[in-house]
Backbone of each chain as nested JSON, in Angstrom:
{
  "chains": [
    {"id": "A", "residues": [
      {"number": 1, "name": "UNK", "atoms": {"N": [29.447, 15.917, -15.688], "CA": [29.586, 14.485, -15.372], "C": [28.255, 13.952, -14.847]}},
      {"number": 2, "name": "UNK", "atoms": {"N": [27.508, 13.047, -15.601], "CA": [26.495, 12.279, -15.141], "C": [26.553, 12.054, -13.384]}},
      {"number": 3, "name": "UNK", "atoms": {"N": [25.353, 12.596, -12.697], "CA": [25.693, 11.447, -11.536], "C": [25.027, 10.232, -11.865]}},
      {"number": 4, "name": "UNK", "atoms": {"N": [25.535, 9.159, -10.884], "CA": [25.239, 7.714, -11.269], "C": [24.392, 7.541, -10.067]}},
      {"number": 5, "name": "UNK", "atoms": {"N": [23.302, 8.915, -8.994], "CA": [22.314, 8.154, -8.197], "C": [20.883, 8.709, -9.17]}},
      {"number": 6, "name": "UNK", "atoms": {"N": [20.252, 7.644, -8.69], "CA": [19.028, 7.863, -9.223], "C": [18.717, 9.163, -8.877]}},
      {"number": 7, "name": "UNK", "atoms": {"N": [17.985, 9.991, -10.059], "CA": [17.359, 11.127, -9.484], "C": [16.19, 10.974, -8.381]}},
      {"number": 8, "name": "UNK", "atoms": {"N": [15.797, 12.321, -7.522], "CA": [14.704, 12.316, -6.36], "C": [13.404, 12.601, -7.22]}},
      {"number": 9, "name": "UNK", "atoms": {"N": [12.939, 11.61, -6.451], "CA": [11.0, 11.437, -6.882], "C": [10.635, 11.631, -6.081]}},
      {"number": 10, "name": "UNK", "atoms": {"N": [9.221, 12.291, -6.49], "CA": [8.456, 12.032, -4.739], "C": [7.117, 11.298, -5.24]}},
      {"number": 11, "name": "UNK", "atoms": {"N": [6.819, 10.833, -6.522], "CA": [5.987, 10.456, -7.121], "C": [5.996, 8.921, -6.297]}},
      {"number": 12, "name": "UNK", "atoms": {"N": [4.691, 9.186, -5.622], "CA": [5.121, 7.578, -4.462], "C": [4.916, 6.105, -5.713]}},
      {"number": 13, "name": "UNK", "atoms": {"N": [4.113, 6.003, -7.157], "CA": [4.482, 5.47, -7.898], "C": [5.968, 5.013, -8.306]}},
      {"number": 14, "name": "UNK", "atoms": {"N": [6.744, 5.764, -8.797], "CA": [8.41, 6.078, -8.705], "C": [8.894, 5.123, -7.633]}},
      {"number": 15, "name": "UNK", "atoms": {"N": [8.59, 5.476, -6.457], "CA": [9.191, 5.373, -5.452], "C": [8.688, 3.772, -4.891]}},
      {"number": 16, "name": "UNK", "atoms": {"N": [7.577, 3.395, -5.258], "CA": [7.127, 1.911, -4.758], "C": [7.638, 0.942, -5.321]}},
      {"number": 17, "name": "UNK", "atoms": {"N": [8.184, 1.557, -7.298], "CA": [8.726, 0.485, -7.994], "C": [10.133, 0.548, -7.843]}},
      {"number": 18, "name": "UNK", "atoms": {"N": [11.095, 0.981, -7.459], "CA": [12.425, 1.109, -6.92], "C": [12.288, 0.438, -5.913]}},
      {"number": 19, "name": "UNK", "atoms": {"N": [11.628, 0.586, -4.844], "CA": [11.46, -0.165, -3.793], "C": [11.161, -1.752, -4.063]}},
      {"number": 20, "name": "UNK", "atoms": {"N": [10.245, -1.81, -4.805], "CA": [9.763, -3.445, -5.375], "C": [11.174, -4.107, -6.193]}},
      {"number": 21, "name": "UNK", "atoms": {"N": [12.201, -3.213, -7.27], "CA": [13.137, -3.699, -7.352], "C": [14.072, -3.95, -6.377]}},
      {"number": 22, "name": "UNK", "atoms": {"N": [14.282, -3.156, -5.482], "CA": [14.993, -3.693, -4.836], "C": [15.57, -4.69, -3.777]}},
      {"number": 23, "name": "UNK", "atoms": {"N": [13.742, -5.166, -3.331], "CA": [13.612, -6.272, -2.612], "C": [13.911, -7.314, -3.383]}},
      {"number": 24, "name": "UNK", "atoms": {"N": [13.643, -7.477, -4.735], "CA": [13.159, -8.996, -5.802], "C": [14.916, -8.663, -6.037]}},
      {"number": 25, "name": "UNK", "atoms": {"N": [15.804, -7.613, -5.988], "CA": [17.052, -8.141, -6.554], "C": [17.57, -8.734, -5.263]}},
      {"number": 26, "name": "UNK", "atoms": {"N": [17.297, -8.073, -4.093], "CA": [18.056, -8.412, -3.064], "C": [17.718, -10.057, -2.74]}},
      {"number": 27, "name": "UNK", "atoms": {"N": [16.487, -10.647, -3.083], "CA": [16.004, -12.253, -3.059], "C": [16.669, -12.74, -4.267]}},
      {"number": 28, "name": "UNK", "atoms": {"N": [17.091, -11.846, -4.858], "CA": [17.94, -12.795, -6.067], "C": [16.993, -13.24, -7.322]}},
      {"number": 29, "name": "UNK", "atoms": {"N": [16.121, -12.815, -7.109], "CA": [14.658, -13.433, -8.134], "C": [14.92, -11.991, -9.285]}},
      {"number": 30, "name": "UNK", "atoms": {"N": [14.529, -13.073, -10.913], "CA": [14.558, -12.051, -11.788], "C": [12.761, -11.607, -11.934]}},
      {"number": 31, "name": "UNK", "atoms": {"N": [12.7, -10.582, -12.605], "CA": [11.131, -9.884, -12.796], "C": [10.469, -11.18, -13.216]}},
      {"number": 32, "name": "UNK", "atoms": {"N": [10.524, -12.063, -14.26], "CA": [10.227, -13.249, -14.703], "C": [9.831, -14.028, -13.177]}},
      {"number": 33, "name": "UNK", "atoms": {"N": [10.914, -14.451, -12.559], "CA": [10.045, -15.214, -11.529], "C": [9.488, -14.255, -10.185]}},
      {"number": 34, "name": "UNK", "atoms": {"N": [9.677, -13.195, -10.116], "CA": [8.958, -12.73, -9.259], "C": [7.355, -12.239, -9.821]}},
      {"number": 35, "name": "UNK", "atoms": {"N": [7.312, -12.376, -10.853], "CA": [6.211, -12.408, -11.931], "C": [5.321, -13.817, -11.599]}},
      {"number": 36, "name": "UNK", "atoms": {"N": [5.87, -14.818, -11.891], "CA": [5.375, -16.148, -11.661], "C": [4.773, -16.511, -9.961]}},
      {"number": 37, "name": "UNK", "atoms": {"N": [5.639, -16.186, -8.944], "CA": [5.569, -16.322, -7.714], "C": [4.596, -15.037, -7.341]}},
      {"number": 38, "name": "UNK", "atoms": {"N": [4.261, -13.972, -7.62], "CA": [3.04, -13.316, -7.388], "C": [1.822, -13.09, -7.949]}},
      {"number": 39, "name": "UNK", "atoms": {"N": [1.634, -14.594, -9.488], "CA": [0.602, -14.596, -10.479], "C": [0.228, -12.898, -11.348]}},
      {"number": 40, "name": "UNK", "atoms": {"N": [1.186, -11.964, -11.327], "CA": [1.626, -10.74, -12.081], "C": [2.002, -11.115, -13.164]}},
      {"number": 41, "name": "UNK", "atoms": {"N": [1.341, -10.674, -14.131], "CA": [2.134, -10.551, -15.586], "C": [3.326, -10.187, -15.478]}},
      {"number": 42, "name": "UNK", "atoms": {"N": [4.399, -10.637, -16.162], "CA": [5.703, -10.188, -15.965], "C": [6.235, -8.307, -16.4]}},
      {"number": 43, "name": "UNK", "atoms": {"N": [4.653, -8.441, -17.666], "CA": [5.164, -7.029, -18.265], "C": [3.999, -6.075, -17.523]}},
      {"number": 44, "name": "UNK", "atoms": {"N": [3.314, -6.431, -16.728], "CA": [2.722, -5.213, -15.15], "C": [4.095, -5.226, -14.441]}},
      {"number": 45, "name": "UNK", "atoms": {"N": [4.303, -6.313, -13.884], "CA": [5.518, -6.364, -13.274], "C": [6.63, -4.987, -13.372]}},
      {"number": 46, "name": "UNK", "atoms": {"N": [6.805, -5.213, -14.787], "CA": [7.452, -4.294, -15.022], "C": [7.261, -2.998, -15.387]}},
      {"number": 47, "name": "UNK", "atoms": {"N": [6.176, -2.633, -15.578], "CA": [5.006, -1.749, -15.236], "C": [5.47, -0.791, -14.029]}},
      {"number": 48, "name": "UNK", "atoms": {"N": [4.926, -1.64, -13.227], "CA": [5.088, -1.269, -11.938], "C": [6.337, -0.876, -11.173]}},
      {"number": 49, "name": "UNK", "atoms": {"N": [7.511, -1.554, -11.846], "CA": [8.84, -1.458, -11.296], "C": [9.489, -0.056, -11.796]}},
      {"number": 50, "name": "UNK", "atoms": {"N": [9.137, 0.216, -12.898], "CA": [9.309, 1.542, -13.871], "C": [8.66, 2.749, -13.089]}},
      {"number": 51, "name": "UNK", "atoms": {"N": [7.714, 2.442, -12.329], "CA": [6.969, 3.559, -11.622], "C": [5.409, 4.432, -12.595]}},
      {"number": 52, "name": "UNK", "atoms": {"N": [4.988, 3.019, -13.656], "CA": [3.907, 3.335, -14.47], "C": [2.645, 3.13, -14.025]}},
      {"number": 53, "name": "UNK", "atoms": {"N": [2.452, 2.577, -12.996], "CA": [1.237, 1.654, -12.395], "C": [1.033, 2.368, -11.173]}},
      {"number": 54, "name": "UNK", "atoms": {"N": [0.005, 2.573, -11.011], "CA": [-0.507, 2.825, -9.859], "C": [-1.774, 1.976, -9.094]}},
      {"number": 55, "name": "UNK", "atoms": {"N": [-0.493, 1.12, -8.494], "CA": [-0.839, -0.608, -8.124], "C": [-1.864, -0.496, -6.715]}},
      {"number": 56, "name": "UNK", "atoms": {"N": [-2.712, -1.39, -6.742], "CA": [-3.58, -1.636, -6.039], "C": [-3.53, -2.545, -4.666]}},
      {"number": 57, "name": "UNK", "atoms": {"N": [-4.313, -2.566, -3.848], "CA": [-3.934, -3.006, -2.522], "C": [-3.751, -4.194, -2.682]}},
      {"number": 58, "name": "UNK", "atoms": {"N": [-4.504, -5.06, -3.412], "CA": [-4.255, -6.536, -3.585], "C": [-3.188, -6.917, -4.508]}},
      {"number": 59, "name": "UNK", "atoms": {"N": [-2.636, -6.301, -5.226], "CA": [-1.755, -6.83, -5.865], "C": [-0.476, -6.533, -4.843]}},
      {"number": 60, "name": "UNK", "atoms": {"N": [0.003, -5.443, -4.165], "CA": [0.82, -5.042, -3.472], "C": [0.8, -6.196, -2.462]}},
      {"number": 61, "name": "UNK", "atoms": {"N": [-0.131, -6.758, -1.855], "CA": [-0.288, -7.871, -1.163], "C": [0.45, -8.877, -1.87]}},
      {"number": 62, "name": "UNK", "atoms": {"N": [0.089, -8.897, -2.832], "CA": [0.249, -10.861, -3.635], "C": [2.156, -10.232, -3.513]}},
      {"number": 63, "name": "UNK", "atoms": {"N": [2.473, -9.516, -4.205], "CA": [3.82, -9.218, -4.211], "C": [4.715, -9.409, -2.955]}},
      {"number": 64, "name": "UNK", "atoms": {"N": [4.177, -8.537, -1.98], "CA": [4.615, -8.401, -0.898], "C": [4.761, -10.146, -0.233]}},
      {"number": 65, "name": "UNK", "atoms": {"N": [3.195, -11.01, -0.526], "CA": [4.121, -12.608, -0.153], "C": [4.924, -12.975, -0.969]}},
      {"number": 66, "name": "UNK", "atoms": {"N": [5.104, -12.833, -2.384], "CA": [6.119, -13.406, -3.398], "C": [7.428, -13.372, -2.462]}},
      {"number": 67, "name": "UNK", "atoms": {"N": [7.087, -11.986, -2.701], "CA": [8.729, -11.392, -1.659], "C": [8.706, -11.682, -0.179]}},
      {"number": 68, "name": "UNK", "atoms": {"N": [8.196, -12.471, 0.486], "CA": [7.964, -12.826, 1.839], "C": [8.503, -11.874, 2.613]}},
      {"number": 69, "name": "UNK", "atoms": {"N": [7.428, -10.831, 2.341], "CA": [8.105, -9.25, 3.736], "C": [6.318, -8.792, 3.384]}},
      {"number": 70, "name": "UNK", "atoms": {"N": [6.531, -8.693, 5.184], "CA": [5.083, -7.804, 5.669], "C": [4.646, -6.284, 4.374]}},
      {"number": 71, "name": "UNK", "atoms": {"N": [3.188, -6.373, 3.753], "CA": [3.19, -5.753, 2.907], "C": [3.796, -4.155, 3.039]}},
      {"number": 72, "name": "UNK", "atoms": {"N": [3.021, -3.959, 4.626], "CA": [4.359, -2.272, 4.952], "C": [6.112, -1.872, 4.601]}},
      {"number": 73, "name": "UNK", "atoms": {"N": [6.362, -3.288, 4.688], "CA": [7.67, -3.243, 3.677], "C": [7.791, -2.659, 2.176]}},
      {"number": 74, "name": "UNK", "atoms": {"N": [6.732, -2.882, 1.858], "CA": [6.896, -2.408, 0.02], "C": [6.82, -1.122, 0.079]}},
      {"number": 75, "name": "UNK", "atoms": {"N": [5.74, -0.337, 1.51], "CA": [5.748, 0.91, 1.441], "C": [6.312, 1.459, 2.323]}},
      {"number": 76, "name": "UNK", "atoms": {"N": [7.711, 1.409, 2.05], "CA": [8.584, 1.829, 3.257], "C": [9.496, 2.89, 2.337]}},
      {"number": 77, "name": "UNK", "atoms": {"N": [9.208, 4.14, 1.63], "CA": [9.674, 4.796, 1.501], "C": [9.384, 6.279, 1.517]}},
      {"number": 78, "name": "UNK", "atoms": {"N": [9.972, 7.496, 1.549], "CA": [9.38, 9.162, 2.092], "C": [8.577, 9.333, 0.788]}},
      {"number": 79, "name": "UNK", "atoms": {"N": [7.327, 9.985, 1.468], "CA": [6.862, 11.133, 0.32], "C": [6.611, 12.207, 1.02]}},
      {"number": 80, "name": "UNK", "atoms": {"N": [7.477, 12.302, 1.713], "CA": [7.218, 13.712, 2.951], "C": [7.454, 15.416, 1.967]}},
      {"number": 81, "name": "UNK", "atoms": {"N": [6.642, 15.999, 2.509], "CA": [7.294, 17.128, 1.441], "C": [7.852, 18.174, 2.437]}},
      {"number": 82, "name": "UNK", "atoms": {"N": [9.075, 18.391, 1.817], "CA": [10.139, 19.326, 1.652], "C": [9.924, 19.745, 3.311]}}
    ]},
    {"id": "B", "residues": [
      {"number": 1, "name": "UNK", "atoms": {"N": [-23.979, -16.061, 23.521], "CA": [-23.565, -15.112, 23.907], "C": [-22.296, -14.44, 22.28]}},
      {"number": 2, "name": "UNK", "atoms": {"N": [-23.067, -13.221, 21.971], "CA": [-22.535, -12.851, 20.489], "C": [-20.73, -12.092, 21.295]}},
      {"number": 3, "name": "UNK", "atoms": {"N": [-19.882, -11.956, 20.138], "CA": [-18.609, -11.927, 21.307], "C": [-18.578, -10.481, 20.588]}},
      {"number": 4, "name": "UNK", "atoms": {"N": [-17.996, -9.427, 20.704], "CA": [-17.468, -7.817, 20.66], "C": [-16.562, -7.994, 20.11]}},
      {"number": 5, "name": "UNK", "atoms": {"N": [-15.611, -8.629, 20.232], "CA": [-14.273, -9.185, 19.274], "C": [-14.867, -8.851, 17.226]}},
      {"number": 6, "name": "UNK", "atoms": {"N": [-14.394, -8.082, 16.362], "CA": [-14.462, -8.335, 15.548], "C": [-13.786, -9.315, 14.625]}},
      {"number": 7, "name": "UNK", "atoms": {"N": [-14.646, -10.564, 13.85], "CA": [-14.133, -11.458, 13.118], "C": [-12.724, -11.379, 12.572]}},
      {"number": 8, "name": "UNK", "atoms": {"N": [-12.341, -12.437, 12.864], "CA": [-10.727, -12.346, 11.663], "C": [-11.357, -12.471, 10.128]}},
      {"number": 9, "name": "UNK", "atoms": {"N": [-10.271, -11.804, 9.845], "CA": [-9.919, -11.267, 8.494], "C": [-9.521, -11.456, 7.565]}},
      {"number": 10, "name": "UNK", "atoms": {"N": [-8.929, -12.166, 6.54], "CA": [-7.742, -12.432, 5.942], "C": [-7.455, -11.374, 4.696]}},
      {"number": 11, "name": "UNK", "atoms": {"N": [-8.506, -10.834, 4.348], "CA": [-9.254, -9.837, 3.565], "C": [-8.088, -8.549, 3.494]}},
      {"number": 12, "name": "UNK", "atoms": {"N": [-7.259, -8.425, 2.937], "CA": [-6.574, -7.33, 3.217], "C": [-7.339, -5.394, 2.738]}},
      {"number": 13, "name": "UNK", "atoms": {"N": [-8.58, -5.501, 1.688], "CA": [-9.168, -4.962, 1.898], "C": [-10.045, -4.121, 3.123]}},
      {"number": 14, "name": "UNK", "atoms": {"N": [-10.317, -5.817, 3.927], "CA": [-11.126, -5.382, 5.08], "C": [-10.139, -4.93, 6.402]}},
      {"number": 15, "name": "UNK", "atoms": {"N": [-8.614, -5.376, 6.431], "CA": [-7.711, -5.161, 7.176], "C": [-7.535, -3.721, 7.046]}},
      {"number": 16, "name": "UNK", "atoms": {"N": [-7.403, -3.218, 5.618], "CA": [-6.682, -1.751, 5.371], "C": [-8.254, -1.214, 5.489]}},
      {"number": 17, "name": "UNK", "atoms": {"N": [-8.875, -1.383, 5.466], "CA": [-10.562, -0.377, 6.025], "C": [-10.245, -0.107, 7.309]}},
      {"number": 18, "name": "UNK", "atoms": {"N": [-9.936, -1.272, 8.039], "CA": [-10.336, -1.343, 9.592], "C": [-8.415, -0.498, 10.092]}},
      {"number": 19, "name": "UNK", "atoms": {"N": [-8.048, -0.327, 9.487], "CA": [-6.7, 0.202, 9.672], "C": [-7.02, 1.755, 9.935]}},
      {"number": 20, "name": "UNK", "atoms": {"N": [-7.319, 2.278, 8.627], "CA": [-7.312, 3.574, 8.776], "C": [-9.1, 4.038, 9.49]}},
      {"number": 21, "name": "UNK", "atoms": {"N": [-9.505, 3.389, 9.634], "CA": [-10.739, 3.603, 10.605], "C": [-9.887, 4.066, 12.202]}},
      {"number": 22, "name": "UNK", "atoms": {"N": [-9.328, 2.903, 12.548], "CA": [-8.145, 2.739, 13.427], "C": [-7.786, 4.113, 13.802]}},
      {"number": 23, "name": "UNK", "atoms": {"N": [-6.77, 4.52, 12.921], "CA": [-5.853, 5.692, 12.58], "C": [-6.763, 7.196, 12.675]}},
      {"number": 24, "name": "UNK", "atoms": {"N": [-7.877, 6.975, 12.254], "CA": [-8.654, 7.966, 11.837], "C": [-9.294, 8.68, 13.403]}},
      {"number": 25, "name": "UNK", "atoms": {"N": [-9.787, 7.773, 13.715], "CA": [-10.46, 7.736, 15.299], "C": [-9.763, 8.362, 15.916]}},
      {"number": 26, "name": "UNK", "atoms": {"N": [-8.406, 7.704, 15.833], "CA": [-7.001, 7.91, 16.782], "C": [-6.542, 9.494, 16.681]}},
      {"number": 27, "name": "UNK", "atoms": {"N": [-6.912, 9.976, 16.07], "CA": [-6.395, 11.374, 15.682], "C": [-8.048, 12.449, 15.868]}},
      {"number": 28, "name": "UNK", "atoms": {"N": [-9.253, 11.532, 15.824], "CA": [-10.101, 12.539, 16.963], "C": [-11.138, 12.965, 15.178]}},
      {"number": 29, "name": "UNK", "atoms": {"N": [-10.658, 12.391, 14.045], "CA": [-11.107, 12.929, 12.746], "C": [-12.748, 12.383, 12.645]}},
      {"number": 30, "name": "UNK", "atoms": {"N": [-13.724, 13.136, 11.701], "CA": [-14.873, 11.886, 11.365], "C": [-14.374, 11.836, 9.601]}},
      {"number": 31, "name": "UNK", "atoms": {"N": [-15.417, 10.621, 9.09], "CA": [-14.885, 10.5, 7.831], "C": [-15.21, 11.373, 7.111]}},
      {"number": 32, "name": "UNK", "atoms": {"N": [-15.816, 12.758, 7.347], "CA": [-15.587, 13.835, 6.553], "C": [-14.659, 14.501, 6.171]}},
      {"number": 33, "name": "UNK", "atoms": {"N": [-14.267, 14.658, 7.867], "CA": [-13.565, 15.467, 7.925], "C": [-11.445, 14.627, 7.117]}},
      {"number": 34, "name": "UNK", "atoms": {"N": [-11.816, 13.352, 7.129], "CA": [-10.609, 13.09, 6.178], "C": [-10.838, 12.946, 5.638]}},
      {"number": 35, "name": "UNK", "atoms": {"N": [-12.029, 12.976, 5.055], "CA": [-12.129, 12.889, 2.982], "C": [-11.86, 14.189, 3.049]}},
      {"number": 36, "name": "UNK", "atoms": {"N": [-11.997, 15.304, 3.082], "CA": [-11.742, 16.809, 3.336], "C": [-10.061, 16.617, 3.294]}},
      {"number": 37, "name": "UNK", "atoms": {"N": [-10.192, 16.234, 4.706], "CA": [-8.188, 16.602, 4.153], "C": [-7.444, 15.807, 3.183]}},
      {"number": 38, "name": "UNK", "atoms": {"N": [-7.988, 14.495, 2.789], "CA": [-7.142, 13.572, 1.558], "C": [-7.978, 13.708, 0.605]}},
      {"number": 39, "name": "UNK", "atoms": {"N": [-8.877, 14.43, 0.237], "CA": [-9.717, 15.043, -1.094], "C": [-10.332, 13.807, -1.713]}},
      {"number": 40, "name": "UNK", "atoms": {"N": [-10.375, 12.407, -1.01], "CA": [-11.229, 11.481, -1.7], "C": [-13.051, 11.955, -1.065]}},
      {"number": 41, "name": "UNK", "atoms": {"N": [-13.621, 11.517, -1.84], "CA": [-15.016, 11.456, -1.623], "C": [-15.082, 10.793, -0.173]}},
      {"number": 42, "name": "UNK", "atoms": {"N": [-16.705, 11.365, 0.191], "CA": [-16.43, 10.737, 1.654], "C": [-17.256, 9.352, 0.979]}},
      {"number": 43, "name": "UNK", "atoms": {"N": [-18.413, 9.261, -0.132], "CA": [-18.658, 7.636, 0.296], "C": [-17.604, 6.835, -0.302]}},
      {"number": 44, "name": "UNK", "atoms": {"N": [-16.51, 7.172, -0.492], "CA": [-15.303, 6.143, -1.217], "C": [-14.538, 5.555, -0.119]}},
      {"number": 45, "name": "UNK", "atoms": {"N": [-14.372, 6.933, 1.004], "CA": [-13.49, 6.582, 2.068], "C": [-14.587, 5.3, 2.639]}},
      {"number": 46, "name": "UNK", "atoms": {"N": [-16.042, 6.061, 2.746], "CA": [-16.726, 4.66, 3.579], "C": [-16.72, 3.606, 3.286]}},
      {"number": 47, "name": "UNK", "atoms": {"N": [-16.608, 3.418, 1.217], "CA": [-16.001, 1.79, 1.362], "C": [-14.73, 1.545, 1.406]}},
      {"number": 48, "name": "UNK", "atoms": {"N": [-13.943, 2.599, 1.937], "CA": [-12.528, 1.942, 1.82], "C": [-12.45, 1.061, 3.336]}},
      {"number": 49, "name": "UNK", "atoms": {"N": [-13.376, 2.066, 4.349], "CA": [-12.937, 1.73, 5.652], "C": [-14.248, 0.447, 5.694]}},
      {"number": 50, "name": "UNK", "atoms": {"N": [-14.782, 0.157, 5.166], "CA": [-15.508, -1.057, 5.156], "C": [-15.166, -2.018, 4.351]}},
      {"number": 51, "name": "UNK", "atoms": {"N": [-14.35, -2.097, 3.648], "CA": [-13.196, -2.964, 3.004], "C": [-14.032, -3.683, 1.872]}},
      {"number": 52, "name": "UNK", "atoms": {"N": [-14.761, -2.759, 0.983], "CA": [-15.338, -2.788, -0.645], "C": [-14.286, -2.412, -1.445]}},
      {"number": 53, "name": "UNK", "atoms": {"N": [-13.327, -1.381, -0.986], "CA": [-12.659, -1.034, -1.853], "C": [-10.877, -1.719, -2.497]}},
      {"number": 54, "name": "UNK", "atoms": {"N": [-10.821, -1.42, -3.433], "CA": [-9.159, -2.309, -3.659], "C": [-8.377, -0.79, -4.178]}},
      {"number": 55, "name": "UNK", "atoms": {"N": [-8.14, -0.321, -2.987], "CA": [-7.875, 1.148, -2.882], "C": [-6.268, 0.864, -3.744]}},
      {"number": 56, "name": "UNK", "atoms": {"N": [-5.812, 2.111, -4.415], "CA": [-4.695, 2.152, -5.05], "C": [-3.631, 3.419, -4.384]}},
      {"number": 57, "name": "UNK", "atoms": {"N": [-2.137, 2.641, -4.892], "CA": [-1.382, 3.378, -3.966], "C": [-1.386, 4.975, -3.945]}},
      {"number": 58, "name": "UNK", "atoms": {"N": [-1.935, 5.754, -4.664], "CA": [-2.078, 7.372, -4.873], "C": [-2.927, 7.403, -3.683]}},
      {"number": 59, "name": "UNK", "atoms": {"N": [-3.964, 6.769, -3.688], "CA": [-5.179, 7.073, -2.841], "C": [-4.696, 7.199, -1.227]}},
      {"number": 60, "name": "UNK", "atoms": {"N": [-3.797, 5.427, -1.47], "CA": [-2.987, 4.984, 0.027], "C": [-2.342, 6.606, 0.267]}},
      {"number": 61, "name": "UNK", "atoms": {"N": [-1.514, 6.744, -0.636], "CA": [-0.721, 7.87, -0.187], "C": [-1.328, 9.208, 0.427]}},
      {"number": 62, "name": "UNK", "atoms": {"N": [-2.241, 9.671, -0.546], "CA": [-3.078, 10.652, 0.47], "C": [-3.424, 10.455, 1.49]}},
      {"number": 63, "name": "UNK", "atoms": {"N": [-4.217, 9.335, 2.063], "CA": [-4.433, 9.04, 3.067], "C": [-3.623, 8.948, 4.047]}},
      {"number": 64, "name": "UNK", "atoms": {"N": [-2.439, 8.762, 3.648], "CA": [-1.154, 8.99, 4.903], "C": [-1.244, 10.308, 4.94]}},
      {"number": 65, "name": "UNK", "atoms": {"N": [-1.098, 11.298, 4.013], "CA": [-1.069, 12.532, 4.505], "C": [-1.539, 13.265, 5.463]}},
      {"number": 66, "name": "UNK", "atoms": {"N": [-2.467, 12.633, 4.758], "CA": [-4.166, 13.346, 5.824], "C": [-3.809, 12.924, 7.359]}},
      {"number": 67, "name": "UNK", "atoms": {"N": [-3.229, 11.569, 7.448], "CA": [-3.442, 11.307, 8.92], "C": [-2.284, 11.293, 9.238]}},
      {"number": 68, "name": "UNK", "atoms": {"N": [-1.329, 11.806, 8.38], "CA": [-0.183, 12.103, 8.772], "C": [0.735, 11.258, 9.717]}},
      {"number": 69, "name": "UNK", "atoms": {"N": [0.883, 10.019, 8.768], "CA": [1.676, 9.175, 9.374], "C": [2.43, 8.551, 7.913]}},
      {"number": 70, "name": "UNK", "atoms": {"N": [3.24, 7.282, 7.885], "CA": [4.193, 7.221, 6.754], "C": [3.161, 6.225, 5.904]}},
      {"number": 71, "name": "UNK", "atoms": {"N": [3.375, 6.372, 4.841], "CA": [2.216, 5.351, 4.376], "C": [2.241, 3.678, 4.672]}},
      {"number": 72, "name": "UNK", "atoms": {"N": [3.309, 3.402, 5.055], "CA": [3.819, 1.902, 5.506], "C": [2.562, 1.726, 6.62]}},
      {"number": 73, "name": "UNK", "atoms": {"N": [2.694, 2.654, 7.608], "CA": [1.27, 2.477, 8.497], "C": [0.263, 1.629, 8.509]}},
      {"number": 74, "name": "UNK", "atoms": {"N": [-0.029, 2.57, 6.931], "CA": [-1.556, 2.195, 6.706], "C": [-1.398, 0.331, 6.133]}},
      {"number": 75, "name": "UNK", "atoms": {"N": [-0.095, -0.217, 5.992], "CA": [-0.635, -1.591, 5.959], "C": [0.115, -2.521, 6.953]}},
      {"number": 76, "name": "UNK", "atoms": {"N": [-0.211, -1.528, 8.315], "CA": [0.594, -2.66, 9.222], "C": [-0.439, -3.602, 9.625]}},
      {"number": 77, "name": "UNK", "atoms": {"N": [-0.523, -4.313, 8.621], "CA": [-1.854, -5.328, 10.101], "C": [-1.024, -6.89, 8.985]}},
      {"number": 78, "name": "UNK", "atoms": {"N": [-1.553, -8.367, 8.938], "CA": [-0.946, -9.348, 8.892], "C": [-1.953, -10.24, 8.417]}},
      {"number": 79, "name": "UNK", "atoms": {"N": [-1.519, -10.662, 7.118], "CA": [-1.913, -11.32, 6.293], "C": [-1.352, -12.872, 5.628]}},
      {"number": 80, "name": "UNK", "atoms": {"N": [-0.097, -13.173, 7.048], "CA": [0.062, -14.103, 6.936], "C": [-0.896, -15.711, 6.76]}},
      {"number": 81, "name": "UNK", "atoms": {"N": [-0.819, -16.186, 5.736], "CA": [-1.496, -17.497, 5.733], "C": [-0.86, -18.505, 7.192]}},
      {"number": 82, "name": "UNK", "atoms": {"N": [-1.778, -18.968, 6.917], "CA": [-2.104, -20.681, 8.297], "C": [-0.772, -19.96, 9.229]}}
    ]}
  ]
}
């Protein structure tokens, strides 16, 4: 039987774009306008949300105001090992 | 009379330099000795901590390692506009 949680990453890529989705769903904003509201191509955007990008300080910034949360918010998840 | 206060910032480059400069000190390290433990070059770290660089999140992430704190850390400082 499939489980239905995401598998564990520790790939902090992985882990920044799960995180970035989950702020832009929780604001209710689709990739499209959270694309527009952080001047991001929509398809980096999604880039990045996939865990393909290995995004840079300024863009993590521009995002982080789209999404109006202190940029340490975006990197608020473990890459602690084991 | 020149003031000791270093200039504001808005620069999130120059924020995340002066961050892990911060962090770095704080733990007693020189910038060798954490390019050594986060395996970046040491003149990369020097422009990271002089805020030339538009450091990317792999890099961010080592750098938490090294100073062994969560990577959210490294962008607590505030980049709020007006």
């Amino acid at each position: 039987m499939p489980s239905t949680v995401a598998p564990l990453s520790r790939d902090p890529r992985v882990l920044f774009g799960r995180r970035v989705a989950t702020l832009r769903k929780a604001r209710g904003l689709s990739q499209e306008q959270l694309a527009l509201e952080s001047g991001l191509a929509r398809s980096y955007l999604g880039g990045v949300e996939r865990g393909q990008r290995n995004i840079a300080l300024l863009n993590i910034v521009r995002l982080a105001e789209a999404l109006e949360c202190p940029p340490s918010e975006l990197l608020k998840f473990s890459t602690e090992r084991g």
